[in-house]
DSSP file (Angstrom, degrees, kcal/mol; ACC not computed):
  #  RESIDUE AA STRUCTURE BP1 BP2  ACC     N-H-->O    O-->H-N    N-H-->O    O-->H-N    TCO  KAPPA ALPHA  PHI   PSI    X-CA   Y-CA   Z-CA
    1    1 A X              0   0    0      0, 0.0     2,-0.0     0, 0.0     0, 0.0   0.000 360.0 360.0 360.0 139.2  -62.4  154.4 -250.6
    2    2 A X        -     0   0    0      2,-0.0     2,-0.5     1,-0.0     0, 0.0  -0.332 360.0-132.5 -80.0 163.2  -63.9  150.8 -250.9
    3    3 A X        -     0   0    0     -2,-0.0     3,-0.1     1,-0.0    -1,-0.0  -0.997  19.4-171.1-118.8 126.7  -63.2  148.3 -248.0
    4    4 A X        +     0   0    0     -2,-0.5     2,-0.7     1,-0.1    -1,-0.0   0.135  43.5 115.8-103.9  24.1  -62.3  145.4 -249.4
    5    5 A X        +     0   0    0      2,-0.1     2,-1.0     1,-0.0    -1,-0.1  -0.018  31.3 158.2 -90.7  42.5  -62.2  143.0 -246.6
    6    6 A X        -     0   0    0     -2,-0.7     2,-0.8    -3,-0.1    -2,-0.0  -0.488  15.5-176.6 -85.2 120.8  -64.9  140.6 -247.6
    7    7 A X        -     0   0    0     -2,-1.0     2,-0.3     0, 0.0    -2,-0.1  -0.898  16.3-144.6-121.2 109.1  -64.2  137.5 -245.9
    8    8 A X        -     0   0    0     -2,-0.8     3,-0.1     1,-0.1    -2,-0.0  -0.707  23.9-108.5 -81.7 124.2  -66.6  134.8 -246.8
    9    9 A X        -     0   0    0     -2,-0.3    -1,-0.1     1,-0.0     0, 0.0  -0.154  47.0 -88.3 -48.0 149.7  -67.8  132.2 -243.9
   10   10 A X        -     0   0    0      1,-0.2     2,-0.2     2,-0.1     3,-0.0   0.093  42.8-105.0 -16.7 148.1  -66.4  128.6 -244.1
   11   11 A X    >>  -     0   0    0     -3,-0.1     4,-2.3     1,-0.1     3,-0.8  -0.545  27.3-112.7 -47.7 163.5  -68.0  126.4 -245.9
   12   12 A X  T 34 S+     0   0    0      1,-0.3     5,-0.1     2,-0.2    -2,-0.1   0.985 122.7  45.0 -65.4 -47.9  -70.2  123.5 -243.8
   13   13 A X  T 3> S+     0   0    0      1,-0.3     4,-1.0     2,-0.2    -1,-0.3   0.527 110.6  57.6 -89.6 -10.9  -67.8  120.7 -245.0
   14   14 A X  H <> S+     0   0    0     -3,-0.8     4,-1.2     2,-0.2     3,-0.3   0.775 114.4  35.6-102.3 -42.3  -64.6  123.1 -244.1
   15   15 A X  H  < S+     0   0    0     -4,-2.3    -2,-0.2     1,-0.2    -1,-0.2   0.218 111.1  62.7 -96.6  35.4  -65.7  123.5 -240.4
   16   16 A X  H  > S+     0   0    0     -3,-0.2     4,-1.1     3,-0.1    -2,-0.2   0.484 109.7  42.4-117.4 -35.3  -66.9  119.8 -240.7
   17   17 A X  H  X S+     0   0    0     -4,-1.0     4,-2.8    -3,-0.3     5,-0.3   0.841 114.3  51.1 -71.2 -28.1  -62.9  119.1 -241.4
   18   18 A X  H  X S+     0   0    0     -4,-1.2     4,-1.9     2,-0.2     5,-0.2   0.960 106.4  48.6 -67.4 -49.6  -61.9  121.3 -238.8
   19   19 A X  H >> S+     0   0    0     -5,-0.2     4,-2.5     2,-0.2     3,-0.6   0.996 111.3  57.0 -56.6 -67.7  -64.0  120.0 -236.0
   20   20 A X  H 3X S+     0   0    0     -4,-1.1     4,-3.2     1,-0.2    -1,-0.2   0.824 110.9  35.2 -28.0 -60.8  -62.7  116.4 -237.0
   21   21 A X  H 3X S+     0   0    0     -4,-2.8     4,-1.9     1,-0.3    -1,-0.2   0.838 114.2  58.7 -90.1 -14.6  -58.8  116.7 -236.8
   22   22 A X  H << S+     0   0    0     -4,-1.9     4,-0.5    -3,-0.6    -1,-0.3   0.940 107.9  47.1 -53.0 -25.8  -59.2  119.0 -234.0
   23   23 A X  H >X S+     0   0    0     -4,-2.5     4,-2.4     2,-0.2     3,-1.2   0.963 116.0  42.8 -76.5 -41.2  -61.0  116.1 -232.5
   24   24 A X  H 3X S+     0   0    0     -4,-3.2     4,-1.9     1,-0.3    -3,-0.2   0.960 109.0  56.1 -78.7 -32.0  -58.3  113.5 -233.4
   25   25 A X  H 3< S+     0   0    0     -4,-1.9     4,-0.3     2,-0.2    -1,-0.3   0.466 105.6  54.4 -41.6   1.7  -55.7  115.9 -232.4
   26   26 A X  H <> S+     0   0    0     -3,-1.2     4,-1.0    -4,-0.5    -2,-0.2   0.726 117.1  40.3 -76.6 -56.5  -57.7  115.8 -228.7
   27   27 A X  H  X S+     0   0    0     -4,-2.4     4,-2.2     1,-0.2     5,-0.3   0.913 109.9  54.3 -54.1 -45.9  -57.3  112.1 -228.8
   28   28 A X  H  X S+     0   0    0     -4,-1.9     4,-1.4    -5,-0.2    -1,-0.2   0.852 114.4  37.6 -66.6 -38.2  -54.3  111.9 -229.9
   29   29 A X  H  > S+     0   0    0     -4,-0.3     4,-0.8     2,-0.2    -1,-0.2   0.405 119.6  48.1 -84.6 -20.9  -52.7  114.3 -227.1
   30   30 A X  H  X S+     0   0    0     -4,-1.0     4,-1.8     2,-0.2    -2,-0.2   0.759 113.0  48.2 -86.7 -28.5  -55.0  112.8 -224.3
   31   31 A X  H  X S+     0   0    0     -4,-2.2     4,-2.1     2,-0.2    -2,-0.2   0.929 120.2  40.3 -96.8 -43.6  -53.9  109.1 -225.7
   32   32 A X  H >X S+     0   0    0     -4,-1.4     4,-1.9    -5,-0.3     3,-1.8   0.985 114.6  54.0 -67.4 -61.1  -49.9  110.6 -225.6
   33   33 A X  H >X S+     0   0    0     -4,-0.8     3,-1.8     1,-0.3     4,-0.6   0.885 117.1  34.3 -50.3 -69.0  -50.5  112.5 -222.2
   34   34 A X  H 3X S+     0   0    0     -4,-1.8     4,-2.0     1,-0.2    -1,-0.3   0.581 108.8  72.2 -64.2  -3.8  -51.8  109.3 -220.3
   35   35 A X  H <X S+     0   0    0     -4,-2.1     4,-3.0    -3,-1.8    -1,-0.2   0.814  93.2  50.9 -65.7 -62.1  -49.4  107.5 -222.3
   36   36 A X  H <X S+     0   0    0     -4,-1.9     4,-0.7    -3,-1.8    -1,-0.3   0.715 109.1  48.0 -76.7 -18.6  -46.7  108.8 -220.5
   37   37 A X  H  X S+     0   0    0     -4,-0.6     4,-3.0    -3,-0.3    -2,-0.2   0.844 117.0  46.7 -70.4 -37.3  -48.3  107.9 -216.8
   38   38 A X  H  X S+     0   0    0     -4,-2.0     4,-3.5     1,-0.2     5,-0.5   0.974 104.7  59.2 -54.0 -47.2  -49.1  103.9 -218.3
   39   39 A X  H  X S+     0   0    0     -4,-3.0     4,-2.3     1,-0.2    -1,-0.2   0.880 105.7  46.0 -54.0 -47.2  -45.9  103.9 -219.5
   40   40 A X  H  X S+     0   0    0     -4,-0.7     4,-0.5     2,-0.2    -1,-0.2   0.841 110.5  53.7 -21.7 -71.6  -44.5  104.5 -215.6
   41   41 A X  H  X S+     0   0    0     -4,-3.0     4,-2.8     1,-0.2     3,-0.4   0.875 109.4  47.5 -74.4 -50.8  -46.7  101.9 -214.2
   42   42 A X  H  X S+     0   0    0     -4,-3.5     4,-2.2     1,-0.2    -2,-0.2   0.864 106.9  60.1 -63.7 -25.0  -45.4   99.1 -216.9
   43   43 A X  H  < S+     0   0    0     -4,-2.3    -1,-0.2    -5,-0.5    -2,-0.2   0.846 108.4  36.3 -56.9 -46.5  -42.2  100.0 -216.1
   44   44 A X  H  X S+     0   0    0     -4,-0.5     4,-3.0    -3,-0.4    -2,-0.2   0.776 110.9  66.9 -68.9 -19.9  -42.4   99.2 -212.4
   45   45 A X  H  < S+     0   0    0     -4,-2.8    -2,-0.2     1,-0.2    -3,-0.2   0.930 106.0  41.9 -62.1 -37.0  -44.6   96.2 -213.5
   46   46 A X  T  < S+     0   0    0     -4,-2.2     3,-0.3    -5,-0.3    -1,-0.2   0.653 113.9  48.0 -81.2 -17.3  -41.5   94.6 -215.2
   47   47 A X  T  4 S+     0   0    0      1,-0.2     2,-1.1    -5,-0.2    35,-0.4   0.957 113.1  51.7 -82.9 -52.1  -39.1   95.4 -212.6
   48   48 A X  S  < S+     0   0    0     -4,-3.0    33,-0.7    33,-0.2     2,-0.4  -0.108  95.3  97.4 -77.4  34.7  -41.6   94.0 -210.2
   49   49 A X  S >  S-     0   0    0     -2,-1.1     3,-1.9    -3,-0.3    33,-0.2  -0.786  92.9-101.9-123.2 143.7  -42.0   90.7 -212.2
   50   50 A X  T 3  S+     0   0    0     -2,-0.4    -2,-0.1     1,-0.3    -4,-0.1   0.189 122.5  59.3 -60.7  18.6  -40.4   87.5 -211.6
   51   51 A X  T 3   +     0   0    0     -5,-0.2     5,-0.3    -4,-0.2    -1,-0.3   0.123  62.7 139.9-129.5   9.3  -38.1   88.4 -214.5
   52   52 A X    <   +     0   0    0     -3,-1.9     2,-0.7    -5,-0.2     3,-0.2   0.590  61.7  57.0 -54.6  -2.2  -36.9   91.5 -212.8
   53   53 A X  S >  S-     0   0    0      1,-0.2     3,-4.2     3,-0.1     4,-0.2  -0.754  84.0-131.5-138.5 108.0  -33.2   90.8 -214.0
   54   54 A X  G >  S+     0   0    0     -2,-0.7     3,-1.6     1,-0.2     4,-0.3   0.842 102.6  74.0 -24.2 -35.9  -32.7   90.5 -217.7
   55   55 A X  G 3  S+     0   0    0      1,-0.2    -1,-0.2    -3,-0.2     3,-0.1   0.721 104.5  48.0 -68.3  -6.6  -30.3   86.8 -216.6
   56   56 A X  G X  S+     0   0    0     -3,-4.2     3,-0.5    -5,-0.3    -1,-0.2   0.169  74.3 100.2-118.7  30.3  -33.7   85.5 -216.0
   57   57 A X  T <  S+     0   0    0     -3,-1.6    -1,-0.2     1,-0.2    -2,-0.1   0.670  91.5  31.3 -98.5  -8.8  -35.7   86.3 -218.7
   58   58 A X  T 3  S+     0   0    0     -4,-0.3     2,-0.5    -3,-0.1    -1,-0.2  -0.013  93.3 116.8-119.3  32.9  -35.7   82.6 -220.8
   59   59 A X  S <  S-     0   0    0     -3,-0.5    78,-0.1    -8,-0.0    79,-0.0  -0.905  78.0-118.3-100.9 121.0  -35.4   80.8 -217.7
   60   60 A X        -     0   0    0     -2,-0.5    76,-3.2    76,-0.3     2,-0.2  -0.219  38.2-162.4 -58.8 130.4  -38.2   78.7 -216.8
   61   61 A X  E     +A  135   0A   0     74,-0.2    74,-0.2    -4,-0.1     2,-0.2  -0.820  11.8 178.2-121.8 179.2  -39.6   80.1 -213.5
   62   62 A X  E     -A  134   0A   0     72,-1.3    72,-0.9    -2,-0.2     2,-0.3  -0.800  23.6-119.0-151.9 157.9  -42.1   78.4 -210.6
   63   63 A X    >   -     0   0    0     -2,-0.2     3,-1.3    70,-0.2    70,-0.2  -0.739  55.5 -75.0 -83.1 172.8  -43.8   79.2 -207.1
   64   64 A X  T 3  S+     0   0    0     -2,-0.3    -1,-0.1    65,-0.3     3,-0.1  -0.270 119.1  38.0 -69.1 155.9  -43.1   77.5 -204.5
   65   65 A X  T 3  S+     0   0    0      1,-0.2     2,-0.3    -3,-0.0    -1,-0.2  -0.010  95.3  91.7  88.5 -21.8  -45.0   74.0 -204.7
   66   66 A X    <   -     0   0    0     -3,-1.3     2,-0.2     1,-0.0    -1,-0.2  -0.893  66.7-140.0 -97.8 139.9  -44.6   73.4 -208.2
   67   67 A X        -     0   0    0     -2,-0.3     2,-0.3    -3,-0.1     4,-0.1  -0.404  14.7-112.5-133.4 150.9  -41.7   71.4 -209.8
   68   68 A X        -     0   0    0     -2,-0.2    32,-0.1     3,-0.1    -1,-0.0  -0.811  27.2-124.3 -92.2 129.6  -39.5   71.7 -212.8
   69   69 A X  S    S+     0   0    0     -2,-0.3     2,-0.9     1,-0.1    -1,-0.1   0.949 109.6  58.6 -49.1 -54.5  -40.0   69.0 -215.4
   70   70 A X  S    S-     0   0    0      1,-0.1    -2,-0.1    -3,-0.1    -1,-0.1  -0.568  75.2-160.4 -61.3 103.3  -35.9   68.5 -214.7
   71   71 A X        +     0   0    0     -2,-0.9    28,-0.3    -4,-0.1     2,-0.2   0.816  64.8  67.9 -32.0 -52.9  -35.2   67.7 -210.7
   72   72 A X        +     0   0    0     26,-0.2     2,-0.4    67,-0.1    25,-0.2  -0.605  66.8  44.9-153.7 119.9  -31.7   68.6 -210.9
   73   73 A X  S    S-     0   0    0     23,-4.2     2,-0.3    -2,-0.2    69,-0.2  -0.650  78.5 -32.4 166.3-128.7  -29.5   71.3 -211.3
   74   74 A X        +     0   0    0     64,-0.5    64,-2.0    -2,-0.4    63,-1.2  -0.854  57.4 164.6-152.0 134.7  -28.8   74.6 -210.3
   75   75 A X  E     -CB  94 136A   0     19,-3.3    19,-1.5    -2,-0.3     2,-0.4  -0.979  26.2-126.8-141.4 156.5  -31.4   77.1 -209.5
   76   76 A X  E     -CB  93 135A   0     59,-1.0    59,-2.1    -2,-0.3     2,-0.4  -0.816   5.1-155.3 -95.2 141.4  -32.4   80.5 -207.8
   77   77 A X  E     +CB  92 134A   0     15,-2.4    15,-2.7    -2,-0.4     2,-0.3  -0.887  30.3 152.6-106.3 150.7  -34.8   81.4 -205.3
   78   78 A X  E     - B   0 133A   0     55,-3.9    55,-0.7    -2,-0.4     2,-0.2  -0.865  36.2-119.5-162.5-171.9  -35.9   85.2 -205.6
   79   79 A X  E     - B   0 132A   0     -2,-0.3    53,-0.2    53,-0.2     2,-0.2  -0.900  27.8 -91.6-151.9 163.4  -39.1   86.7 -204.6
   80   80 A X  S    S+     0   0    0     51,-1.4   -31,-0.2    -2,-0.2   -32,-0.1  -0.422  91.4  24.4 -80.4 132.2  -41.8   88.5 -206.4
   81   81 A X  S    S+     0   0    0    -33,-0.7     2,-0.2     1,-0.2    -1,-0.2   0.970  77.7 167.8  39.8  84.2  -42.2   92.3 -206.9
   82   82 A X        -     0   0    0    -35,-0.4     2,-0.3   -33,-0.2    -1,-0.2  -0.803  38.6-120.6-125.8 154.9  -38.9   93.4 -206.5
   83   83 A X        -     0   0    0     -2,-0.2   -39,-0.0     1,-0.1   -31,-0.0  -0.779  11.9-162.1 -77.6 144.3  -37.0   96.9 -207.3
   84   84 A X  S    S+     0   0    0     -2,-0.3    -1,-0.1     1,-0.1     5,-0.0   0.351  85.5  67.7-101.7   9.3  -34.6   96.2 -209.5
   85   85 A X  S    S+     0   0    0      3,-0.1    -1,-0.1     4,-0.0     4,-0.1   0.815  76.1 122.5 -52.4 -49.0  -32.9   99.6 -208.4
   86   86 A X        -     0   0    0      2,-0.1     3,-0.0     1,-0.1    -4,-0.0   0.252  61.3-149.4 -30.1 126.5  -32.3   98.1 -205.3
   87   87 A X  S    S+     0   0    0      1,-0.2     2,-0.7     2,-0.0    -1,-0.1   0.822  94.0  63.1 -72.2 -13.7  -28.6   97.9 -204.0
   88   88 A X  S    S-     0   0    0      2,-0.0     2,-0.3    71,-0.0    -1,-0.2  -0.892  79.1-158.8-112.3 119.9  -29.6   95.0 -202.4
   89   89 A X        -     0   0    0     69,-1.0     2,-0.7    -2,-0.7    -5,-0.1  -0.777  12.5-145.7 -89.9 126.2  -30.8   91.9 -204.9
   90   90 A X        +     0   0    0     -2,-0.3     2,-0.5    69,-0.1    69,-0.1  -0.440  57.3 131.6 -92.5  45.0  -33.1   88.9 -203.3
   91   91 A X        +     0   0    0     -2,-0.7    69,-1.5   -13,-0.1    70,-0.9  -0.856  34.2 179.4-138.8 109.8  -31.5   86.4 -205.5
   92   92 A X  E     -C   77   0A   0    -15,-2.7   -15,-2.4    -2,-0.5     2,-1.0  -0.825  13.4-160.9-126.0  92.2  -30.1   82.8 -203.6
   93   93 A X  E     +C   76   0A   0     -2,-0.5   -17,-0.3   -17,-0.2     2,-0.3  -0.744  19.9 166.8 -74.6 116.1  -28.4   80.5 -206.2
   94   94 A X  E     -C   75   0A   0    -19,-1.5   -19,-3.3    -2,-1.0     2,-0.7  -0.886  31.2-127.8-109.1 176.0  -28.2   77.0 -204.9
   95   95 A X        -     0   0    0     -2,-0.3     2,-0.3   -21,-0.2   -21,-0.2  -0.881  28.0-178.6-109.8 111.2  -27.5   73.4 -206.4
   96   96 A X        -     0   0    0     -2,-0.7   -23,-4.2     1,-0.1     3,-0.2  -0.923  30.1-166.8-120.6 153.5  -29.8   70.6 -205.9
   97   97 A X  S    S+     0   0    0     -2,-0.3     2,-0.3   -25,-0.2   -25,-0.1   0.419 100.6  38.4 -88.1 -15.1  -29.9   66.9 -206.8
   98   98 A X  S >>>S-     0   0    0      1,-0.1     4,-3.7    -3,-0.1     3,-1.7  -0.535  72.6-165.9-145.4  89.4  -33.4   66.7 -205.9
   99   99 A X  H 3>5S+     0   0    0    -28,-0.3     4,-4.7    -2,-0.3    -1,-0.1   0.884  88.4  44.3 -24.7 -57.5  -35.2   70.1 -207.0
  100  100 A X  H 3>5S+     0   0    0      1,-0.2     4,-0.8     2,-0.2    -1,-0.2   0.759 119.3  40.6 -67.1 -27.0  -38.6   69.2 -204.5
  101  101 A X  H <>5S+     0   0    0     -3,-1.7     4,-0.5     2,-0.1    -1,-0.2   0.885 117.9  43.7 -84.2 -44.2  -36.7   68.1 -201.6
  102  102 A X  H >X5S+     0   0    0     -4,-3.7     4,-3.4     1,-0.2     3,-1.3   0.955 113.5  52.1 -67.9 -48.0  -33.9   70.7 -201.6
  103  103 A X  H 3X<S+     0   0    0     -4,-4.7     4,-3.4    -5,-0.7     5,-0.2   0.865 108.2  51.4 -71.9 -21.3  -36.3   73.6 -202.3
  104  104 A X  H 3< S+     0   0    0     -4,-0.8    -1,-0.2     1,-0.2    -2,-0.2   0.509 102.6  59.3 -94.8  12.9  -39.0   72.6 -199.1
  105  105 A X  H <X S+     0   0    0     -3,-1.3     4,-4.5    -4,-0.5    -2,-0.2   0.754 106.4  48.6 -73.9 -54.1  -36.3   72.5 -196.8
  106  106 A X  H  X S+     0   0    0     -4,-3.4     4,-2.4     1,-0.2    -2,-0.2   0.886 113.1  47.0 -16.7 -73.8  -35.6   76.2 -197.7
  107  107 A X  H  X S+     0   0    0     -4,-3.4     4,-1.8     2,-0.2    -1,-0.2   0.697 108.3  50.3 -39.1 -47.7  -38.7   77.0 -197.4
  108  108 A X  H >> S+     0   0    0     -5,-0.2     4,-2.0     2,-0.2     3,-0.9   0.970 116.4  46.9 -81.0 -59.4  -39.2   75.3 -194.1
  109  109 A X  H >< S+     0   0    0     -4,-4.5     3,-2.2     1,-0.2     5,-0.4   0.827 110.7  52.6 -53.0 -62.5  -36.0   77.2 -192.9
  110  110 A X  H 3< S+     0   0    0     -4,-2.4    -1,-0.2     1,-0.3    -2,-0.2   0.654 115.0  37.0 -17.7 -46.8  -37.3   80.2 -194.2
  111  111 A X  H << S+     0   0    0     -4,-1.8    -1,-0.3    -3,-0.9    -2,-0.2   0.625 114.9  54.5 -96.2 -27.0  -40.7   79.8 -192.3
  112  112 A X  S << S-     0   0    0     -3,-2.2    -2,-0.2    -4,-2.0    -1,-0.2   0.099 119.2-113.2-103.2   6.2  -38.8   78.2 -188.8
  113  113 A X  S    S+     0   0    0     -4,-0.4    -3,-0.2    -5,-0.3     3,-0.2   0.986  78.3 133.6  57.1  61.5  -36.5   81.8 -189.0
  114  114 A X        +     0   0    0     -5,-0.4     2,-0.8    -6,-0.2    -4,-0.2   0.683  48.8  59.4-121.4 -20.3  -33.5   79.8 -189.8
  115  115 A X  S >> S-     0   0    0     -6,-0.1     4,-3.0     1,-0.1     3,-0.8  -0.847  75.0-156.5-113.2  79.2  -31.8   81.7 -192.8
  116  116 A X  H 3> S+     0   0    0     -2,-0.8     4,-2.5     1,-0.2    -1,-0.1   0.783  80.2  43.7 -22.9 -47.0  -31.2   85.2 -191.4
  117  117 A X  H 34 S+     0   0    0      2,-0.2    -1,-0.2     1,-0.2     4,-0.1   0.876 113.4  51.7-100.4 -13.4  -31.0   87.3 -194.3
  118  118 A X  H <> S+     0   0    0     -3,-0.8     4,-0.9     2,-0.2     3,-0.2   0.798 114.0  38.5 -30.5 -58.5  -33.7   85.9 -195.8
  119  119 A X  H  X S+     0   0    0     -4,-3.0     4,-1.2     1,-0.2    -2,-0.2   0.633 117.8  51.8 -92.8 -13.4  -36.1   86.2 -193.0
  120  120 A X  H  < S+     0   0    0     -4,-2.5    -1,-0.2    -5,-0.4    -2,-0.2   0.263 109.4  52.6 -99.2  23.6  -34.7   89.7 -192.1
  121  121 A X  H  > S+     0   0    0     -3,-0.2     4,-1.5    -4,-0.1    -2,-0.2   0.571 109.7  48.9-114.6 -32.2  -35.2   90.8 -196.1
  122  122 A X  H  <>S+     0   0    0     -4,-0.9     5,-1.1     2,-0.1    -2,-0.2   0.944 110.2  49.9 -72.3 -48.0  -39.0   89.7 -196.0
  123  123 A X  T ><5S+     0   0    0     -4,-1.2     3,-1.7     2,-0.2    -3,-0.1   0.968 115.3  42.3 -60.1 -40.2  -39.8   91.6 -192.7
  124  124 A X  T 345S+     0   0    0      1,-0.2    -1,-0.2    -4,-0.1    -2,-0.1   0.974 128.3  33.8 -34.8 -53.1  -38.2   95.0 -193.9
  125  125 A X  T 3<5S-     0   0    0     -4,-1.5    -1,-0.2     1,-0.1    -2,-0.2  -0.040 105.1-132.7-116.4  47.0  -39.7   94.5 -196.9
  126  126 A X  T < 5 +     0   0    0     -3,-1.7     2,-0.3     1,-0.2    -3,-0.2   0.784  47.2 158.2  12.9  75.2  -43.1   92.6 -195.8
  127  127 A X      < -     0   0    0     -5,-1.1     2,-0.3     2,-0.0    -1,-0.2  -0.696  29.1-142.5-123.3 159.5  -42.7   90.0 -198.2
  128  128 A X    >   -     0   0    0     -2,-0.3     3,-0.6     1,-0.1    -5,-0.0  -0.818  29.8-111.3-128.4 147.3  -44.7   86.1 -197.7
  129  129 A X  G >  S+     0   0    0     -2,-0.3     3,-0.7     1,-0.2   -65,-0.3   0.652 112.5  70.0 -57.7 -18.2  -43.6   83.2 -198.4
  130  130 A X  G 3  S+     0   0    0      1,-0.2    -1,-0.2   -67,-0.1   -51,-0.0  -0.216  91.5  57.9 -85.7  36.3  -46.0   82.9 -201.2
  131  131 A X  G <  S+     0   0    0     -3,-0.6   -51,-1.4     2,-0.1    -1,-0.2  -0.156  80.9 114.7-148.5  31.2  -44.3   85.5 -203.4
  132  132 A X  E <   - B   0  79A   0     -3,-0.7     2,-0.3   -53,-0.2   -53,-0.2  -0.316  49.0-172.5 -83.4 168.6  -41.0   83.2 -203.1
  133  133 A X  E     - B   0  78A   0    -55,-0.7   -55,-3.9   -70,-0.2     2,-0.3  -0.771  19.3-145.0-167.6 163.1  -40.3   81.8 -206.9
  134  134 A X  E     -AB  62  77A   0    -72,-0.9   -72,-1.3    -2,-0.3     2,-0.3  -0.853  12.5-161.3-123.4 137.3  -37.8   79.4 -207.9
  135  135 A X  E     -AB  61  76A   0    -59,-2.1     2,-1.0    -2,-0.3   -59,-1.0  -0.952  23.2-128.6-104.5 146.0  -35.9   80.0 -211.6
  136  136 A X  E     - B   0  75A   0    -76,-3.2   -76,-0.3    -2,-0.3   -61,-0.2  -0.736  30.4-178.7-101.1 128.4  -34.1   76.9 -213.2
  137  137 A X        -     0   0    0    -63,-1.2   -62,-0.2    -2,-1.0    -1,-0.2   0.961  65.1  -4.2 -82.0 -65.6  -30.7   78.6 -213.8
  138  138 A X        -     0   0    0    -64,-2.0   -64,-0.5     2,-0.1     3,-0.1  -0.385  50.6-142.1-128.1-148.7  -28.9   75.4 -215.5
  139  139 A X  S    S+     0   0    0    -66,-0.2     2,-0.4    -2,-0.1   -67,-0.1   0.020  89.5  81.9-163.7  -4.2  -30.2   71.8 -216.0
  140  140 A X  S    S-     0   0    0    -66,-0.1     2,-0.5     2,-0.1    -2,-0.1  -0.836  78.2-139.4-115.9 138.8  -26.1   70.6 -215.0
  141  141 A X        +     0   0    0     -2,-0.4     2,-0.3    -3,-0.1   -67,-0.2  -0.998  49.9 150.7-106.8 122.7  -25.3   70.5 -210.9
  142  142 A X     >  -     0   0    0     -2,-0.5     4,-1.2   -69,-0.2    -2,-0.1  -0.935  47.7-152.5-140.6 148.3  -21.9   72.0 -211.4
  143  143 A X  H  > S+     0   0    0     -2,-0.3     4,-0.9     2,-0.2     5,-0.1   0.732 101.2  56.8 -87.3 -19.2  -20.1   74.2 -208.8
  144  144 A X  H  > S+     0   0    0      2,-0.2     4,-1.1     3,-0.2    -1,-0.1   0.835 114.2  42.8 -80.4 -37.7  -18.2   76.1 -211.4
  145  145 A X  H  > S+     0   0    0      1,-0.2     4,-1.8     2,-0.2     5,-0.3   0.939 111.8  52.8 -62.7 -57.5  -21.7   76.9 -212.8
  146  146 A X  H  X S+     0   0    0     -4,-1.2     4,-1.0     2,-0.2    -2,-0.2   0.749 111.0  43.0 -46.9 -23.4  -23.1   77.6 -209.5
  147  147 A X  H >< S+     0   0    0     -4,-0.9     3,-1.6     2,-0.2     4,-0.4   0.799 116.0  60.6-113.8 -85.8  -20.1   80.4 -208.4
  148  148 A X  H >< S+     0   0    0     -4,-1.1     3,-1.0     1,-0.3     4,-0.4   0.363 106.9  37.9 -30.0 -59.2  -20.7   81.7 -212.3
  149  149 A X  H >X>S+     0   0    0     -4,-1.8     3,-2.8     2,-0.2     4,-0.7   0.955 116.2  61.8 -89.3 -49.3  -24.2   82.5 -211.9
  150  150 A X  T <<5S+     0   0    0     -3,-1.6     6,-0.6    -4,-1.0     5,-0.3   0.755 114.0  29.4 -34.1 -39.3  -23.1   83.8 -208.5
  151  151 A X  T <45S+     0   0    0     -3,-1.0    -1,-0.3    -4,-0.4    -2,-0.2   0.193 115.4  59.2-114.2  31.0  -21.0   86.2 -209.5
  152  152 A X  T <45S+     0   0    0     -3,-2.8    -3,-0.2    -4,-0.4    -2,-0.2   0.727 113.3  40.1-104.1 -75.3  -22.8   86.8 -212.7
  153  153 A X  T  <5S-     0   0    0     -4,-0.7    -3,-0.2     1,-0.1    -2,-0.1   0.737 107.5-125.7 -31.1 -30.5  -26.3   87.8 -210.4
  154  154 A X    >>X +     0   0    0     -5,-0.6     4,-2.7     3,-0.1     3,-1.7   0.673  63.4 146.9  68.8  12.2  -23.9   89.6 -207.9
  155  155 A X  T 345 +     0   0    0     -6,-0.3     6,-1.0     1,-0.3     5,-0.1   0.465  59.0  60.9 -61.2  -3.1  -25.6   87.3 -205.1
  156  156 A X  T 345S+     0   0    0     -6,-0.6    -1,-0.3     4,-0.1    -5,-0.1   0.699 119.2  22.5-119.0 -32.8  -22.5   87.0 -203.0
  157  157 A X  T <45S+     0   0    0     -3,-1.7    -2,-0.2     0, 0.0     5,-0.1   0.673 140.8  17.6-147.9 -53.1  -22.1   90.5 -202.3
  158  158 A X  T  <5S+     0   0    0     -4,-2.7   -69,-1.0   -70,-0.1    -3,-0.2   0.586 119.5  60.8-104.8   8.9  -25.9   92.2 -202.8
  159  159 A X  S   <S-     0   0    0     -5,-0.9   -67,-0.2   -71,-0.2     3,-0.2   0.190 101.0 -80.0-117.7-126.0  -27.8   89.2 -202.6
  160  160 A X  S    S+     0   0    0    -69,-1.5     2,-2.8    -5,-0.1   -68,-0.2   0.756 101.6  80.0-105.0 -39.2  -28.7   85.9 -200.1
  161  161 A X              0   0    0     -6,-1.0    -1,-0.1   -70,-0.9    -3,-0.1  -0.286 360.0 360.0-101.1  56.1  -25.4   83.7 -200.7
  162  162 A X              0   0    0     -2,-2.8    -1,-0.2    -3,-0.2    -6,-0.1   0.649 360.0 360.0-101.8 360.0  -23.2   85.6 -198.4
């Protein structure tokens, strides 16, 4: 009996394909692997972003010291690198007639320990005044706007405006 099991080596340009898409399948599965750890980290980045609540995401935002081309209105203060898991939201709508005036009075209670949950929500959660932000919420000083955005954030009940 003959053996008939002649099995002819590759050709150069057939283990020249081979090598190749193993090598982009290696990329491709290292780029997917870390993919899923990036993915993680942007995920907290955008809860920890001043935009942390979808109601504020085309709302002009500030830190403190800088002014809204409109004075006037209704606005939140909320603070910087936040969970947005969190039962408890860092979210204080108020209504000013004079954005600059109203908002460094805050501040200054804020900094003199004069707004309780405020100053006891930055020591838990070792938070500076320089990671304060301001959003302009409306561009109208209404109170019927102000308790809307109040109970549309939930601020009354997990947030500062209790």
């Amino acid at each position: 009996m003959e053996n008939n099991t002649n099995i002819k080596p590759l050709p150069s340009w057939g283990i020249a394909i081979l090598i190749i898409v193993f090598v982009l399948a290696l990329i491709i599965a290292c780029w997917g692997f870390f993919s899923g750890f990036n993915l993680k980290r942007k995920h907290s980045a955008t809860s920890s972003s001043i935009v942390w609540n979808e109601l504020f995401l085309n709302k002009k935002t500030i830190k403190f010291g800088q002014s809204f081309d409109i004075n006037h209105g209704i606005f939140a203060l909320t603070f910087a690198k936040v969970e947005k898991n969190d039962f408890f939201l860092p979210i204080y709508i108020f209504a000013a007639d004079d954005f600059e005036y109203e908002s460094k009075e805050l501040v200054l209670k804020i900094v003199e320990n004069e707004f309780e949950t405020i100053n006891n929500y930055m020591k838990e959660n070792k938070k500076t005044v320089k990671e304060i932000f301001f959003v302009q919420l409306e561009e109208i000083n209404s109170k019927v706007k102000k308790e809307e955005w109040i109970k549309l954030t939930g601020s009354k009940n997990r947030g500062f405006n209790t």
